[in-house]
C-alpha positions in Angstrom: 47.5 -27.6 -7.8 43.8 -28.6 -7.6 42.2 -26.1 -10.0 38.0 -26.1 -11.1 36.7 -26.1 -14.2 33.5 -24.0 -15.4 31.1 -27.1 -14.8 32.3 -27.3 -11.0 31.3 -23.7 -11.1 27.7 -23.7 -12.9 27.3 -27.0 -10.2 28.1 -25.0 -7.2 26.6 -21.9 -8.3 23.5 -23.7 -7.8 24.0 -24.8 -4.4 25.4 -21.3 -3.4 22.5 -20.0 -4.7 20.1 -21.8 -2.3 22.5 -20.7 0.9 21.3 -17.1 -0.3 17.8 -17.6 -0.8 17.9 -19.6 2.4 19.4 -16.5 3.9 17.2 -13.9 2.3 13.9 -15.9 3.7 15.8 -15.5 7.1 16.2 -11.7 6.6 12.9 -11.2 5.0 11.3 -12.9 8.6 13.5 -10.2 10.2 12.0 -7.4 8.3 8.4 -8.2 8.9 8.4 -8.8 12.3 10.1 -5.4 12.6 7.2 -3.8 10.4 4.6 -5.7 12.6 6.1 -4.1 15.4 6.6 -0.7 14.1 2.9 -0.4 13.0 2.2 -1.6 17.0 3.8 1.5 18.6 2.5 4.1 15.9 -0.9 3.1 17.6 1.1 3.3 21.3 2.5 6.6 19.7 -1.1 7.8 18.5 -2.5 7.0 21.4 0.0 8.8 23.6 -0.5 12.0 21.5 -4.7 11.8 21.8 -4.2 11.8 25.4 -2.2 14.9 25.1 -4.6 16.2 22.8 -7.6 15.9 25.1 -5.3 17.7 27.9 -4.4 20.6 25.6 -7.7 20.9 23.8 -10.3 19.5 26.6 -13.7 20.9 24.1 -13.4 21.4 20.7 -14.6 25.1 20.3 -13.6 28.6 18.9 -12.0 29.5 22.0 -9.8 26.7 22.6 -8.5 26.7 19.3 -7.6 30.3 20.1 -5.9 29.3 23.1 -4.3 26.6 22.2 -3.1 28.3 18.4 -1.2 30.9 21.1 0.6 28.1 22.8 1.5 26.4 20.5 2.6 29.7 18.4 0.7 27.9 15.1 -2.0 31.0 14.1 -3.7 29.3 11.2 -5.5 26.7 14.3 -7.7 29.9 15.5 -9.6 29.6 12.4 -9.7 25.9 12.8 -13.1 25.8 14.2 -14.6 28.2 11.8 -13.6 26.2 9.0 -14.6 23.3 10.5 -18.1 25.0 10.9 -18.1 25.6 7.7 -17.4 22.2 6.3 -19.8 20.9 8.5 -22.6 23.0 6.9 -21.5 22.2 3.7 -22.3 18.5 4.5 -25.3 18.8 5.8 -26.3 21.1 2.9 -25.7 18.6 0.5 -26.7 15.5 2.5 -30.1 17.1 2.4 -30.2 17.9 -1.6 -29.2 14.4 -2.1 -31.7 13.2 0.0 -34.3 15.1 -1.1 -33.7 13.8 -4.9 -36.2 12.0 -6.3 -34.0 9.6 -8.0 -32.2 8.9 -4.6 -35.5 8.3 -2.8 -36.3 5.5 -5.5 -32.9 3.8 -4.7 -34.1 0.7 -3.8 -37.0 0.4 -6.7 -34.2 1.0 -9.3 -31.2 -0.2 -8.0 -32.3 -3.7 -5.6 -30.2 -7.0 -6.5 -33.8 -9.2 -6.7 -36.0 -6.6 -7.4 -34.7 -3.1 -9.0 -36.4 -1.8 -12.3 -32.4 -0.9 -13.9 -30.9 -4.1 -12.4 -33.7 -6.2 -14.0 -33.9 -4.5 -17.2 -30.1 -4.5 -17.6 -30.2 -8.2 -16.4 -32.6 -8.7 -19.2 -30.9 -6.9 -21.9 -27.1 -7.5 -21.2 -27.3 -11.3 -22.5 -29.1 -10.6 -25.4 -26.3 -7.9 -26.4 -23.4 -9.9 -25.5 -25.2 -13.3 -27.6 -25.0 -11.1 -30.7 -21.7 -9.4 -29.9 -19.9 -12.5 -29.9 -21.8 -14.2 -32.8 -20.2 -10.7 -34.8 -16.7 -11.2 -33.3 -16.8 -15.0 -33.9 -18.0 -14.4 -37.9 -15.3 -11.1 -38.6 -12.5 -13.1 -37.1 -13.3 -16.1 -39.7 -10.7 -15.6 -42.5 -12.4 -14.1 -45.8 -15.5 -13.1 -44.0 -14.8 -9.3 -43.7 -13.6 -9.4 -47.6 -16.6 -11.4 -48.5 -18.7 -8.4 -46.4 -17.2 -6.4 -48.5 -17.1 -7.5 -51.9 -21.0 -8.4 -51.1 -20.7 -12.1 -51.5 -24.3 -13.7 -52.3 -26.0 -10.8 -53.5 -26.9 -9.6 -56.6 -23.9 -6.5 -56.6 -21.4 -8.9 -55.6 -18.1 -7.4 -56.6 -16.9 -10.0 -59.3 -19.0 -11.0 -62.0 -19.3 -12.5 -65.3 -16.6 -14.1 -67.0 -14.2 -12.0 -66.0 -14.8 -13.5 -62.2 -12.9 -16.9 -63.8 -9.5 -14.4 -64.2 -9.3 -12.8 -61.0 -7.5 -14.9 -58.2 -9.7 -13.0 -55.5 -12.9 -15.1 -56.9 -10.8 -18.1 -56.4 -10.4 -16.7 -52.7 -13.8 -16.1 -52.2 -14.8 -19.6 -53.0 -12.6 -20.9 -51.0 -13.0 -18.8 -47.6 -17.0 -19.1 -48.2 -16.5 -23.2 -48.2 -14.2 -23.2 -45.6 -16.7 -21.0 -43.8 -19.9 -23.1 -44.4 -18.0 -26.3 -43.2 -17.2 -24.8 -40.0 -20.7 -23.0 -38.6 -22.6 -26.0 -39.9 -24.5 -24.9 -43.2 -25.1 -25.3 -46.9 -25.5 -21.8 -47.7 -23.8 -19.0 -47.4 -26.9 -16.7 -47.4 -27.5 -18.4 -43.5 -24.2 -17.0 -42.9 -25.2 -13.7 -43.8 -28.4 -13.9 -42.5 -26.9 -14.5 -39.1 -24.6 -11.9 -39.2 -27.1 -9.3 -40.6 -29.7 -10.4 -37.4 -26.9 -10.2 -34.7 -26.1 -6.9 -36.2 -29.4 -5.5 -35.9 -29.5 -7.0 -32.5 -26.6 -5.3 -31.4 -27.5 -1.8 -33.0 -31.2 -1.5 -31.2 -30.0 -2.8 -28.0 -26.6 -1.0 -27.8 -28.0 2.6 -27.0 -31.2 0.9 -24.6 -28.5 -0.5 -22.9 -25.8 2.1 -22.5 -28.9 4.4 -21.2 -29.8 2.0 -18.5 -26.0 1.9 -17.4 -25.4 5.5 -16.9 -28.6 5.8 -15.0 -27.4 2.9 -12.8 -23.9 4.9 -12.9 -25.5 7.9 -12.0 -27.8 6.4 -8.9 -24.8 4.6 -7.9 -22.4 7.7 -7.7 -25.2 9.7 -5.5 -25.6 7.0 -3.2 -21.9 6.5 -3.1 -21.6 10.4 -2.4 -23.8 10.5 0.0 -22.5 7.1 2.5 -19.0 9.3 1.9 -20.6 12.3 3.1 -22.6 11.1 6.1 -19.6 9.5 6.8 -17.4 13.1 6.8 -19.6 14.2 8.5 -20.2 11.9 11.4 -15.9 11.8 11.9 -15.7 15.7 11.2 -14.4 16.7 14.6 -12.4 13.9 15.1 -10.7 15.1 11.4 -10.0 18.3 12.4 -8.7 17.6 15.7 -6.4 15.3 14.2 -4.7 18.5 12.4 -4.4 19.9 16.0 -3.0 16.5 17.0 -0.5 16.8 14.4 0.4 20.4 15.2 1.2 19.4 18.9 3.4 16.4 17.7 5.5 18.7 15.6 5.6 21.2 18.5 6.7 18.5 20.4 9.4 17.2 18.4 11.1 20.2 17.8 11.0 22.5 21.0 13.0 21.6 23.5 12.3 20.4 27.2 12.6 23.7 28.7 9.8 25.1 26.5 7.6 21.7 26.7 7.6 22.2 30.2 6.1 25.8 30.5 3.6 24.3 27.7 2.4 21.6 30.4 2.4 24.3 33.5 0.1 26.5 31.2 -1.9 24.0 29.9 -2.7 22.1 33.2 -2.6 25.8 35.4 -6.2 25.2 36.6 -6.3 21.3 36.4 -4.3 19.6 39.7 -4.4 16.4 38.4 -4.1 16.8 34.7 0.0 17.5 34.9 1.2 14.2 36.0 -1.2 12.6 33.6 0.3 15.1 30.7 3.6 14.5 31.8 2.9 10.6 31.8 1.6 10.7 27.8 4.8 12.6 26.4 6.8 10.3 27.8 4.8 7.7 26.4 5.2 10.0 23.1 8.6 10.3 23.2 9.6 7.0 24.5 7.5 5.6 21.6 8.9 8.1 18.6 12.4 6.8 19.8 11.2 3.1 19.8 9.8 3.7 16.4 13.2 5.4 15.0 15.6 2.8 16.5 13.7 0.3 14.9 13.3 1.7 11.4 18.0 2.7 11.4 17.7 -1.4 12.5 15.2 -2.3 9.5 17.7 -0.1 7.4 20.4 -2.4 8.0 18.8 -5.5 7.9 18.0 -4.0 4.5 21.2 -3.7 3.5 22.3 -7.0 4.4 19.7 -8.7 2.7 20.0 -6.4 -0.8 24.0 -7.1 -0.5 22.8 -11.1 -0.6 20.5 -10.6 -3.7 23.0 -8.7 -5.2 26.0 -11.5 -5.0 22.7 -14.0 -5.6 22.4 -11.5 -9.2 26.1 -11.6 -10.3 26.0 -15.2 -9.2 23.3 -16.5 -11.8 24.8 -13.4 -14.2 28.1 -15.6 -14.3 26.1 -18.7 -14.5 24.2 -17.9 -17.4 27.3 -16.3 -19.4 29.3 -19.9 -18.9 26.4 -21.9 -19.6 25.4 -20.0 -22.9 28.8 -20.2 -24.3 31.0 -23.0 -22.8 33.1 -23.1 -25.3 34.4 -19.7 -25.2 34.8 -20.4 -21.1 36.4 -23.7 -21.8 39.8 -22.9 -20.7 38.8 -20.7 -17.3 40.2 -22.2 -14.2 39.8 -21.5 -10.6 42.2 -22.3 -7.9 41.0 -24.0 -4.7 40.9 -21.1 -2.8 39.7 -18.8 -5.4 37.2 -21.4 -5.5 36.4 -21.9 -1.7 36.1 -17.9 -1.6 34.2 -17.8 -4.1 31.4 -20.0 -2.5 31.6 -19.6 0.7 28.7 -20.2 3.3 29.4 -19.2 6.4 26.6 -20.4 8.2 27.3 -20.1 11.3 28.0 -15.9 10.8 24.5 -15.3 9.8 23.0 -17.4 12.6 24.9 -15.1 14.4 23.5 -11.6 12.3 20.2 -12.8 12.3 19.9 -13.6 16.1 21.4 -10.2 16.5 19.3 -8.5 14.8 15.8 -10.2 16.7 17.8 -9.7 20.5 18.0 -5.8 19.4 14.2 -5.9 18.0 13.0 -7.8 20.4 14.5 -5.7 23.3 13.7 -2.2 21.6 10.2 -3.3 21.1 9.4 -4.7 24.2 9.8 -1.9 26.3 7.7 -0.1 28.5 9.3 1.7 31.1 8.5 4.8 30.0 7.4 6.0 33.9 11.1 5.4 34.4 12.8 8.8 33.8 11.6 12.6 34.7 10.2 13.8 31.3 12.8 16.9 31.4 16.2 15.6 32.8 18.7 14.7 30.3 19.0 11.3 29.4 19.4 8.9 26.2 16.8 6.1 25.2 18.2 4.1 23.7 20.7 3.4 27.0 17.3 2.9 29.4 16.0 1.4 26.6 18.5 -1.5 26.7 19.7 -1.0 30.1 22.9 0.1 28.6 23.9 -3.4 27.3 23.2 -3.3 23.5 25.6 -1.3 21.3 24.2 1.4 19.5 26.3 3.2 17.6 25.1 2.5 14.1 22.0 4.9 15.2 22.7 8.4 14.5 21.3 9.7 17.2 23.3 7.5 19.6 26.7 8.4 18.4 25.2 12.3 18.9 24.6 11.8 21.9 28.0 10.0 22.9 30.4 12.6 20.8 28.5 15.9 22.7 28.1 14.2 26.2 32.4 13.2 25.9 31.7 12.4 30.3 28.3 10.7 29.9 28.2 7.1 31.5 24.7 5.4 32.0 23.8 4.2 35.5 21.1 1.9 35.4 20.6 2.7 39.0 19.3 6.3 37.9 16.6 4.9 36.2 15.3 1.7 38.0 11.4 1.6 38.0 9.8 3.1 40.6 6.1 2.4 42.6 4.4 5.6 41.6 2.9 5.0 38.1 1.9 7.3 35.5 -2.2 7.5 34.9 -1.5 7.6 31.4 -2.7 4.0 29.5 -1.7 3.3 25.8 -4.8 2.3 23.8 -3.9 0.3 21.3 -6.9 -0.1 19.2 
C-alpha cells in the first residue's frame, strides 16, 4: 500500500497552503465588490428617503413638525423645531463671543506659518531646547555618568577621598567610566564634561517654562479657532441635521407599518398636492426596493464570509500540523498516511470554487444591478427578491425568502405580472 511519510506532508502542506490563499484572494475580491456596492445603494436608499422627506415635510417649521409628529404617531418631533431654534441660537451666541475675543481677532498675527509672533518664537526656541535635551540624554545614558553626578566627580566634595579612595572598588569605577567617557566625547578633562552638562542643563531649565507658555497659548488659539470652523460649520448644516432625525423617523415608520397603513400616510400627506402621490409613491418603492437590495446583499456577504473563514481556518490547522511535525520529527517519525487519507487530505478542487465564486458575482451582480423598481404597485403583495432576479436565482438561504415561501404555500412568480411598463415614476436616485 502506497503510504506518506511526515516530509511528503510538511512538502504538500505548503502547496495546499497556496491553493487557500489563492482562494481567499478570490473571496476577499468577492467581498469588496459587494461592500462597494452596498455603500452605492445606501446613497440610492438615502436618496429615496430625502425625496420622501421633502414630500412629507415640504418647509421645515413649527407646524409641520406638528403635523407630521401626528402622522407619523412619533410626539417627541413637535418639539423638533423648538429645539432646533434653540441650538441655533446657542451657535450664534457663541460664534459671536468667539469672534469678538481679542485673542481670536489676532489669529493671524500670532498664529501665521511665515509670519505669526507664537509660531516664530516657538520656532526660535524649540531648537535651542531640544539641542540641550539631547546633549542631557546623550551624557546620563553614558555608563558611570549619573554615579559620577552623583558622587560629584571633579569637585572639591567628591564622594571618595584620601587614601581611603585606593580601597574602595567604586574609585576604581569612577576612573574607569570618566576615561572611557573622555575618549568618547573628544576631551582631556572631565571638568568639559561637566561643564557641558551643567550649560545644557541651565539651558533646558530657563527655556522649558518660556516654551511650555508659548505652546499652551498656541494650544489655546488653536482650540478657539478650531471651535469656532466646528461651530460655523453646525450651524450652516443645522437644518439639514435635524431633518435628518425626521428622515430617520419616517424610515423606521416605513419599515415597520405595513402597506395598508403607508398608504393612508401618502393619501394624507399628498391630500392637497395632485402631483406629489405618484412621485411619493415612486420614492418608497425606490426605498424599499433599495433596503431589500441592501439586505440580500449583506445574508450573501454573510456567506461569502463564511466560506472564506472556513478556508483560513483549514489554512490554520494546516500550518498548526505543519509546525508540530517540523519542530519535533522525531517524535512524528513513525506517522503514516494512506493514499487516500493523503489525497483527502489535500485536496484542491479547483474547479468547485470556480464554480462558488462565479456564483456568488452572478447573484451580486444581478441583485445589484437592478432598477426596476417602477415595476410593481407599491401596495400589492409581492416578493423582491423573485422580480429582483426574475424568478431565476435561488434564494432560499435569505431569511426572508424562505418566509415568504413557507406563508404563501400557493405563491408562484409570473414574470408576466411584473414586466416594465411606459409610464415611469418622477422619482430620480441622486447618488451623490
Amino acid at each position: 500500500m502506497n503510504t506518506h511519510s511526515t516530509r511528503d506532508f510538511i512538502r504538500e502542506a505548503e502547496t495546499q497552503q497556496t491553493f487557500y490563499k489563492e482562494q481567499i484572494v478570490r473571496f476577499d475580491a468577492v467581498l469588496s465588490d459587494q461592500a462597494g456596492n452596498i455603500a452605492t445603494l445606501l446613497k440610492k436608499k438615502d436618496a429615496a428617503l430625502r425625496t420622501m422627506t421633502d414630500i412629507l415635510l415640504p418647509t421645515f417649521t413649527q407646524e409641520e413638525c406638528g403635523v407630521i409628529a401626528l402622522r407619523l404617531q412619533k410626539p417627541a418631533l413637535a418639539g423638533l423645531y423648538a429645539e432646533y431654534l434653540r441650538e441655533q441660537s446657542l451657535l450664534q451666541e457663541r460664534m459671536t463671543a468667539i469672534e469678538q475675543d481679542g485673542r481670536f481677532q489676532k489669529f493671524d498675527a500670532f498664529m501665521n506659518p511665515a509670519s505669526g509672533v507664537l509660531t516664530t518664537q516657538i520656532a526660535e526656541l524649540e531648537p535651542l531646547f531640544m539641542e540641550a535635551e539631547t546633549t542631557l540624554k546623550k551624557l546620563r545614558s553614558m555608563q558611570g555618568f549619573e554615579r559620577l553626578q552623583t558622587n560629584k566627580y571633579g569637585r572639591n566634595d567628591y564622594a571618595h577621598q584620601g587614601i581611603m579612595r585606593f580601597l574602595t572598588p567604586e574609585y576604581y569605577a569612577d576612573i574607569a567610566d570618566t576615561a572611557a567617557i573622555m575618549k568618547q566625547r573628544g576631551v582631556s578633562d572631565f571638568l568639559d564634561i561637566l561643564s557641558e552638562y551643567n550649560t545644557a542643563q541651565d539651558r533646558a531649565n530657563t527655556l522649558a517654562p518660556s516654551l511650555q507658555r508659548l505652546r499652551e497659548e498656541r494650544s489655546t488659539l488653536q482650540a478657539l479657532a478650531d471651535e469656532h470652523h466646528h461651530t460655523k460649520e453646525r450651524l450652516a448644516n443645522l437644518e439639514g441635521a435635524y431633518k435628518l432625525r425626521i428622515q430617520e423617523a419616517i424610515a423606521e415608520y416605513c419599515t415597520l407599518n405595513d402597506k395598508q397603513t403607508l398608504a393612508r400616510l401618502f393619501a394624507a400627506a399628498t391630500a392637497d398636492k395632485p402631483d406629489a402621490l405618484a412621485r411619493m409613491e415612486s420614492a418608497f418603492k425606490h426605498f424599499d426596493g433599495v433596503e431589500h437590495q441592501i439586505e440580500y446583499l449583506r445574508v450573501l456577504q454573510a456567506k461569502v464570509t463564511d466560506d472564506r473563514n472556513g478556508l483560513v481556518q483549514k489554512s490554520g490547522t494546516l500550518a498548526d500540523d505543519t509546525r508540530r511535525y517540523t519542530a519535533d520529527p522525531h517524535r512524528f517519525r513513525n506517522k503514516q498516511w494512506t493514499g487516500d487519507q493523503f489525497a483527502k487530505k489535500f485536496k484542491r478542487d479547483t474547479t468547485r470554487y470556480d464554480r462558488t465564486v462565479h456564483r456568488y458575482n452572478r447573484t451580486g451582480t444581478v441583485i445589484y444591478g437592478f432598477d426596476g423598481y417602477d415595476r410593481i404597485s407599491p401596495f400589492e403583495e409581492f416578493l423582491w427578491w423573485d422580480i429582483m432576479t426574475d424568478g431565476r436565482l435561488d434564494g432560499n438561504f435569505i431569511p426572508e425568502v424562505q418566509e415568504y415561501y413557507e406563508s404563501h404555500p400557493d405563491y408562484e412568480y409570473n414574470a408576466s405580472d411584473y414586466a416594465p411598463s411606459d409610464g415611469g415614476a418622477d422619482f430620480e436616485a441622486d447618488n451623490s
